[in-house]
Steps between C-alpha positions, in 0.01 A plus 500: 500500500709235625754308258362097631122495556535267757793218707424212191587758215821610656622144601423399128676795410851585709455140598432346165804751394722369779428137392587596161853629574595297804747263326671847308845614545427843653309317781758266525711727568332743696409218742867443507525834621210462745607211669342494851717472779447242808158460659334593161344250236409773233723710273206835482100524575288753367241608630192688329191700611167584274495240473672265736795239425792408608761322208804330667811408313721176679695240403408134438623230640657405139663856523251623243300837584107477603303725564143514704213689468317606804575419877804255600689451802820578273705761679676776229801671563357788358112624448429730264094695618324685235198558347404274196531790288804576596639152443385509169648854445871358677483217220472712230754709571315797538572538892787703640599220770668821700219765518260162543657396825596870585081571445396136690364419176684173538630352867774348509615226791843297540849589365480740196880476401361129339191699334696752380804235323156325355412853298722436158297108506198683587495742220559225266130375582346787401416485147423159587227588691382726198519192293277335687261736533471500112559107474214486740272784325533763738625778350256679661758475802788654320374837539583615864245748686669755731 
């Protein structure tokens, strides 16, 4: 059985999560990290399957980091393609990033020297994402299927 029953329960989750740390240090600086080059407005999309979504990461025009939820004519440096298990799996830290790309588990598009100087920020969101899984009453998420 899938992890999100349907698009609305995984934007209120990952979404709702994103939201939630947005203004954080690690994303901070892992967006300092990500910063797009010329011709892009968007630091990182990702984008899910079962069920769809897309969540894009940019900057504001106040320099503070947004984030959308669905379709936008952003354009990301770099797109991350998964399924919306897999995304939740990646947040928890309970996805080898390696043998996932080596597999296709997760696609990866634009320049991954920047992805790869984002991992120390990015491992620092982890147990936040297991916080707010229990902050939010879904434990029953913390337990990863393999």
């Amino acid at each position: 059985m899938a992890v999100f029953n349907n698009e609305e329960e995984m934007y209120s989750l990952i979404g709702g999560f994103f939201e939630s740390i947005k203004d954080s240090e690690p994303i901070k600086e892992m967006m300092e990290a990500l910063e797009p080059d010329a011709g892009f407005n968007a630091y990182v999309q990702f984008v899910y399957h079962s069920p769809e979504g897309k969540v894009t990461w940019y900057e504001e025009k106040d320099g503070s980091i947004g984030l959308i939820c669905g379709e936008t004519d952003l354009r990301a440096e770099l797109k991350f393609e998964q399924s919306a298990d897999i995304g939740h799996k990646f947040w928890l830290g309970e996805l080898d990033l390696q043998e996932a790309l080596a597999r296709q588990l997760l696609k990866a598009e634009g320049p991954l020297v920047k992805a790869l100087k984002a991992m120390p920020q990015i491992e620092k969101i982890y147990p936040m994402y297991r916080d707010y899984l229990e902050k939010t009453g879904r434990t029953d998420l913390l337990a990863v299927k393999q």
